[in-house]
C-alpha positions as CSV (number, residue, x, y, z in Angstrom):
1,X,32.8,95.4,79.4
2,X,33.6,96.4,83.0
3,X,34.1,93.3,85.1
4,X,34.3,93.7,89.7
5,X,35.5,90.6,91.3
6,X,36.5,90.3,94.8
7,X,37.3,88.2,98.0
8,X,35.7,88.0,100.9
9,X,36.4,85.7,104.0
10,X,33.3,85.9,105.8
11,X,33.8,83.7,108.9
12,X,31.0,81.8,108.4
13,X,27.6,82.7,107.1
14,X,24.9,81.1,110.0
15,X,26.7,79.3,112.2
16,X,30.4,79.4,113.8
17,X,32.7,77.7,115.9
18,X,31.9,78.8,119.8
19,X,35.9,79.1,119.9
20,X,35.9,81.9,117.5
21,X,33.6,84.6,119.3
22,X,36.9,83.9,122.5
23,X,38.3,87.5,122.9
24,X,41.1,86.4,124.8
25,X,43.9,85.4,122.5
26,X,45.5,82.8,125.0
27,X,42.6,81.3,125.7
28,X,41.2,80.7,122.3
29,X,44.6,79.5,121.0
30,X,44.6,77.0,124.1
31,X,41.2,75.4,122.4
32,X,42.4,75.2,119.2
33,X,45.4,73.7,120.1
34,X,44.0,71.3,122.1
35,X,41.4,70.2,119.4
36,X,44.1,69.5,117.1
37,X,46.4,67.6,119.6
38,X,43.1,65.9,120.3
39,X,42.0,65.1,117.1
40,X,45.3,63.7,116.3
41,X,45.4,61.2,119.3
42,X,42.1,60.2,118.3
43,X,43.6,58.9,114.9
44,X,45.8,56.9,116.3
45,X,45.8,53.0,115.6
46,X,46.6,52.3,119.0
47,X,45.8,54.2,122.4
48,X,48.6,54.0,125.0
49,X,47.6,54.7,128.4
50,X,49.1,58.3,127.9
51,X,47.0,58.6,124.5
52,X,43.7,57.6,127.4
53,X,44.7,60.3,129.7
54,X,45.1,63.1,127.4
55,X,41.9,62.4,125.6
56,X,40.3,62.7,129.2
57,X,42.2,65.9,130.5
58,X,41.3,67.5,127.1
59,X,37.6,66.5,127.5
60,X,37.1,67.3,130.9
61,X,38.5,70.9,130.3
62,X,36.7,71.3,127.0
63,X,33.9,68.9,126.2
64,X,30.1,69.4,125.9
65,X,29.8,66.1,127.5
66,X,31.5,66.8,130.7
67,X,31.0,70.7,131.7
68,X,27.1,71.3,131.2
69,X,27.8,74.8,131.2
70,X,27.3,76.2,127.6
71,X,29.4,78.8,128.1
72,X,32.5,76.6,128.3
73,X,31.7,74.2,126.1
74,X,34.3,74.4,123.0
75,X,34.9,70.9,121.6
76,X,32.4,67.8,121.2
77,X,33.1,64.2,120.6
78,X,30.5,62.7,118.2
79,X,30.1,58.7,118.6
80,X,27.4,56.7,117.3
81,X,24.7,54.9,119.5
82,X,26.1,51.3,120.3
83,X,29.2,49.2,121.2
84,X,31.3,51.0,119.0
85,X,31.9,53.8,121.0
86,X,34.8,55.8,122.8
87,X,33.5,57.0,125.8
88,X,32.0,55.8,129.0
89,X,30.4,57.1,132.0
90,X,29.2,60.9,132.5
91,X,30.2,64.0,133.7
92,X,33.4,64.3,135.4
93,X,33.7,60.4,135.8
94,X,34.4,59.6,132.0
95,X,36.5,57.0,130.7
96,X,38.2,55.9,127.7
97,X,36.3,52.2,127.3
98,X,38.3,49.3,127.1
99,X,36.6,48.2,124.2
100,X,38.3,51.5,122.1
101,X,41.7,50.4,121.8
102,X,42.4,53.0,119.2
103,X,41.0,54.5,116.1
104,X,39.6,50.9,114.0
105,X,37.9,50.3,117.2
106,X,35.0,52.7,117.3
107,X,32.9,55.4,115.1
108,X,33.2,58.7,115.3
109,X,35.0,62.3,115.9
110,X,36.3,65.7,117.8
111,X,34.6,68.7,116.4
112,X,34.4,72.2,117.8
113,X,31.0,73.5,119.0
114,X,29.4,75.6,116.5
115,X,26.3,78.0,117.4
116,X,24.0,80.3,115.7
117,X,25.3,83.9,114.6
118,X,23.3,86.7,115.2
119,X,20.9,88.2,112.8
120,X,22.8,91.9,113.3
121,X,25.9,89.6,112.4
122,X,23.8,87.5,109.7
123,X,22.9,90.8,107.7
124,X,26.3,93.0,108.4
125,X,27.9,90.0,106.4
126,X,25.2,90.5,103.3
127,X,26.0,94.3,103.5
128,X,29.5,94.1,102.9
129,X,28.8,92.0,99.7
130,X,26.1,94.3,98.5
131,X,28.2,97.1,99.0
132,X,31.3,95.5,96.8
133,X,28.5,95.1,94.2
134,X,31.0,91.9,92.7
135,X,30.3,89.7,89.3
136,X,32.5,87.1,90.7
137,X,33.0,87.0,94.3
138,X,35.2,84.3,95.9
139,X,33.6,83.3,99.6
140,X,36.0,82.1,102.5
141,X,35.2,80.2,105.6
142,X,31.2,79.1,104.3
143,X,29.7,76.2,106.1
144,X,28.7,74.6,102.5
145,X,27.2,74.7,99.4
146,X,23.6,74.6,100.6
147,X,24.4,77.4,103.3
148,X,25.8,79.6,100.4
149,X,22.3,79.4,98.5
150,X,20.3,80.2,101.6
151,X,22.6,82.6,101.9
152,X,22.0,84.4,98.6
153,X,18.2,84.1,98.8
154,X,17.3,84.5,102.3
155,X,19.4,87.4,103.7
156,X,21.3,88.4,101.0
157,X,18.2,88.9,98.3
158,X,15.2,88.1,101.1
159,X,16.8,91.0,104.2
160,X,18.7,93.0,102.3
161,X,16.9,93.2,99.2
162,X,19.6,92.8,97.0
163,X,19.7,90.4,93.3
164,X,20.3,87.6,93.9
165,X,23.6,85.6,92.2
166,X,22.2,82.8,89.7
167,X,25.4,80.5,90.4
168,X,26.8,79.5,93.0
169,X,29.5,76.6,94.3
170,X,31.5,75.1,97.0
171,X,33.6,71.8,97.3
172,X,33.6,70.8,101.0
173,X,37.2,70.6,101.8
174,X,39.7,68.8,104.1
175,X,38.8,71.2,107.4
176,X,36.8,69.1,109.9
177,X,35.3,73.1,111.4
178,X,33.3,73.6,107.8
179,X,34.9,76.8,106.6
180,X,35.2,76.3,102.8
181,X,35.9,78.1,100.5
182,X,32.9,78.7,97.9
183,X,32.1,81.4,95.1
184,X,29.1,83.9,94.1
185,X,29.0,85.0,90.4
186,X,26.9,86.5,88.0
187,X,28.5,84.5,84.8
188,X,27.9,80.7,84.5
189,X,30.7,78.4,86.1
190,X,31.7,76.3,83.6
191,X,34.2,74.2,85.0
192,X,35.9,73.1,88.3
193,X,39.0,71.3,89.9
194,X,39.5,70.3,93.3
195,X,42.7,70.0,94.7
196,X,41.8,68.5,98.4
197,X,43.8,65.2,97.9
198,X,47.3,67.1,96.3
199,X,49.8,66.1,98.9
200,X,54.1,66.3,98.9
201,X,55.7,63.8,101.1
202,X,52.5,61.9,102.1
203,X,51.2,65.1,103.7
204,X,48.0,66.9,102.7
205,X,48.8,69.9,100.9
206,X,45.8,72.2,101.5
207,X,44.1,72.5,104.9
208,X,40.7,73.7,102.6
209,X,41.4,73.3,99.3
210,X,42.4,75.2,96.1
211,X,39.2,74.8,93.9
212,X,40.0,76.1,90.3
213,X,36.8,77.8,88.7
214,X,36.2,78.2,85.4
215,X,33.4,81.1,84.6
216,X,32.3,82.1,81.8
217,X,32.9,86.2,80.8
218,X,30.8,86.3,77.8
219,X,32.4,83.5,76.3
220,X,35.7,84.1,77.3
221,X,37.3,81.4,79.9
222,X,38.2,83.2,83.4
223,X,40.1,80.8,86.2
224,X,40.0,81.7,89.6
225,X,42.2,79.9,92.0
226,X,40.6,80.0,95.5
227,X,42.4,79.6,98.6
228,X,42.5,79.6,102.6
229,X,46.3,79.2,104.1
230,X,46.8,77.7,106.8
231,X,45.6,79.7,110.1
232,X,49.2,81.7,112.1
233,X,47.2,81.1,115.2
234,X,48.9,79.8,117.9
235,X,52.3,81.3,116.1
236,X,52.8,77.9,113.5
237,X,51.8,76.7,110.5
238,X,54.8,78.0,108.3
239,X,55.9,75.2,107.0
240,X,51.9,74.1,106.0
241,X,52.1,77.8,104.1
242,X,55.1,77.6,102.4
243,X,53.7,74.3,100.9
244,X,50.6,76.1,100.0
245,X,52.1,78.8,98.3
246,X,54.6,76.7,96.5
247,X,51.8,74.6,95.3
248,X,49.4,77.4,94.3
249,X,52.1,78.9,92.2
250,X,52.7,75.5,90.5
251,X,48.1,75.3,89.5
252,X,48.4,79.2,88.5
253,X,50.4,78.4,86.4
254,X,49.3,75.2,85.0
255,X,45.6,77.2,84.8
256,X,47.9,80.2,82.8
257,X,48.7,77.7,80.0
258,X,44.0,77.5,79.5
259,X,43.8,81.2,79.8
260,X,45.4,84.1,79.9
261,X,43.1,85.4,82.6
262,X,43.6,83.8,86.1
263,X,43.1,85.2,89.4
264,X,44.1,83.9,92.8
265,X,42.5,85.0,95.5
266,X,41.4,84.2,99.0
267,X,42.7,84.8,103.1
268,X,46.4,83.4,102.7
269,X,47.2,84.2,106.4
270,X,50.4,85.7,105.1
271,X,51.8,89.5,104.5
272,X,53.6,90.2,101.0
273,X,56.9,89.9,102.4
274,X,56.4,86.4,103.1
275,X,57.8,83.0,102.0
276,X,54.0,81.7,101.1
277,X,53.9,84.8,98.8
278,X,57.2,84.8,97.5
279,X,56.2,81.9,95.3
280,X,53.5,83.4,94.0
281,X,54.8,86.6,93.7
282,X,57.6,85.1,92.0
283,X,55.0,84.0,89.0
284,X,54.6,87.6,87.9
285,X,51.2,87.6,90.0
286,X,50.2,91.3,90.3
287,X,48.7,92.2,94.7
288,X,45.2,94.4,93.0
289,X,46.4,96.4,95.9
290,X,49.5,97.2,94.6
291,X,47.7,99.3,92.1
292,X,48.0,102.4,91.1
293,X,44.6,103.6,92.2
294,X,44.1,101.9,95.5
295,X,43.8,104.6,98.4
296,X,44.0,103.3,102.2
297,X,45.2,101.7,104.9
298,X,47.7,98.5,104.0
299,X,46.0,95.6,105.7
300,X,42.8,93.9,105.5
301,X,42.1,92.3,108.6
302,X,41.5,93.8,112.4
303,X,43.0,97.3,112.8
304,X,44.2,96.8,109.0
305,X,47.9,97.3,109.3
306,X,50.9,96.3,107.2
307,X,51.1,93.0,109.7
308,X,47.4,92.1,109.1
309,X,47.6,92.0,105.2
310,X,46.1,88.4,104.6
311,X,43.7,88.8,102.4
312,X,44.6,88.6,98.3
313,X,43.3,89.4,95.1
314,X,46.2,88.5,92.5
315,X,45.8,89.0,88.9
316,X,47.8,87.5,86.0
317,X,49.8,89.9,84.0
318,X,47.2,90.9,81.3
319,X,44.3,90.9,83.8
320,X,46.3,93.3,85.7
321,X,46.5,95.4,83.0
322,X,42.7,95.7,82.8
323,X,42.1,96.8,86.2
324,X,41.3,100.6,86.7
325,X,40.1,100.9,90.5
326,X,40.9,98.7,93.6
327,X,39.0,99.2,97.1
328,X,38.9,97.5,100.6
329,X,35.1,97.3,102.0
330,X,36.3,97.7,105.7
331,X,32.7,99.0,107.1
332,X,31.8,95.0,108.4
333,X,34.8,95.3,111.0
334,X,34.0,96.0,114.6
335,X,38.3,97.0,115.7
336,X,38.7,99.1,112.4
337,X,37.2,102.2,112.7
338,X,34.1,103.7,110.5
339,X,31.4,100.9,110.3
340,X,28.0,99.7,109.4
341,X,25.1,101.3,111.5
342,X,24.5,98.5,112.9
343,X,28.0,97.0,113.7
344,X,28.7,97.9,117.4
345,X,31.0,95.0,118.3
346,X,32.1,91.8,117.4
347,X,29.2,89.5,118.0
348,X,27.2,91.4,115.5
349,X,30.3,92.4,113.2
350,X,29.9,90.8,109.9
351,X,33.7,89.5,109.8
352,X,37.3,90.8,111.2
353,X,38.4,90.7,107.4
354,X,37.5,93.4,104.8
355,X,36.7,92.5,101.2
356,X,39.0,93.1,98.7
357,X,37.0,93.8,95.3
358,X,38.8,95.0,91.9
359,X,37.4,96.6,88.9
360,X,38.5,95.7,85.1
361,X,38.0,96.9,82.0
362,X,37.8,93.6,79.9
């Protein structure tokens, strides 16, 4: 039987991160970096007067609360309605309250601003995975389960007109912006493992998770490892990939001791060359687009050059064997070059990532 799976990191299916849709580089990278230094302040047990003054100058540069101008507003602090609160005063008057002399002392939390995609964007995302026409598609950065099923039915069967896929799944993961990674298929999912609370030296190990699927191929066991490295933005995060990849390799091949067939897959923010990949690599993990029959450009991301291969589909060694045609669906990104009809720039691209989809004769 011929088999497709592919990978697809969507950047969200309905709603996304006001941050994202930043052109500038610098000044996107500023608001993520100062959500992160913000959300870790926030955890601390006890705020210094230092820990009060960042909070504020973050806030007041950032915050939904302070600028009232929606085209600047980035981050929001949620609180709850009470005593047990963070904040006080408005505008560009607020104060850390006395009362919150760290993080036991009040309820809530930073998140970035999220608003509605476009419909243009909505659909160009659905195209993409009717066009890789996949059994078993893994889905990157989804806002959650629920969102995945509207998804299917809605837009992806209700717009577009295509069938529908009768299982879907998605373990929220450890990222506070909602981009999870979740999975489409056309055989049953049998069986899954979560690996959000895996950590090495105290420290979380996945910034998403690595859910381990289990579908059924006409009664055959296949595992797919899913994944979302850690983000280069901002130029870190190697040492949070490293520990990813060194992990991953560790479950791959824990999953290759159930089944001979296991596929990792998934944005791992990483080129081949790579210490993340060199532990996966080293497994005997096949790149599907190291195959013989792939034709194109190297990368999968942006203007798809050798530096913007991130995105995976890795086959164990018998899998590998199976697979007789690799492709990249590129036509869903704005910078690379032929498109969509309807993409004509990035608010209504479907995603800056092409979809990787393989072919195997199982």
């Amino acid at each position: 039987m011929s088999i497709r799976i592919a990978t697809f990191n969507a950047e969200n299916l309905f709603r996304r991160p006001v941050v994202f849709g930043i052109e500038n580089d610098d000044v996107r990278n500023t608001v993520l970096n100062e959500f992160r230094e913000l959300v870790g302040i926030l955890d601390h047990k006890t705020y210094t007067s230092d820990d009060k003054d960042r909070i504020i100058e973050i806030l007041l540069a950032h915050s939904v609360d302070v600028s009232q101008d929606v085209s600047t507003q980035t981050i929001l602090v949620n609180e709850t309605r009470g005593h047990a609160r963070l904040l006080k005063g408005e505008g560009k008057n607020i104060q850390v309250r006395d009362e919150a002399t760290g993080r036991p002392a009040w309820v809530g939390w930073a998140e970035l601003k999220t608003d509605d995609l476009g419909l243009p964007a909505v659909k160009n995302t659905a195209r993409v995975i009717a066009a890789v026409k996949a059994d078993v598609l893994l889905m990157v950065e989804i806002e959650d389960r629920l969102t995945l099923d509207r998804f299917n039915t809605q837009v992806l069967h209700g717009q577009i007109g295509e069938e529908a896929y009768p299982f879907n799944m998605l373990i929220d993961g450890n990222d506070e912006r909602g981009i999870d990674v979740g999975l489409f298929s056309r055989h049953p999912i049998t069986s899954i493992r979560s690996h959000i609370f895996d950590k090495k030296n105290s420290r979380l190990v996945f910034s998403r998770d690595c859910p381990e699927f289990e579908i059924d191929i006409d009664g055959e066991p296949l595992w797919l490892l899913g994944n979302h490295f850690k983000s280069k933005r901002g130029g870190g995060g190697a040492d949070k990939r490293k520990l990813q990849g060194e992990r991953v390799a560790e479950i791959y091949q824990a999953a290759l001791e159930r089944s001979a067939h296991v596929v990792v897959a998934g944005d791992l923010n990483d080129t081949p060359d790579s210490v993340p990949l060199s532990f996966l690599l080293a497994t005997g993990l096949q790149d599907a687009m190291t195959h013989s029959s792939y034709e194109g450009p190297p990368g999968t991301h942006g203007k798809c050059t050798a530096e913007e291969k991130i995105d995976y589909l890795m086959f164990s060694p018998e899998l590998f064997a199976k697979v007789t045609e690799v492709e990249v669906e590129r036509r869903g990104i704005f910078d690379f070059g032929s498109t969509f009809p309807d993409v004509h720039g990035p608010a209504d691209q479907a995603s800056d990532h092409g979809a990787v989809v393989a072919e195997l004769d199982l």
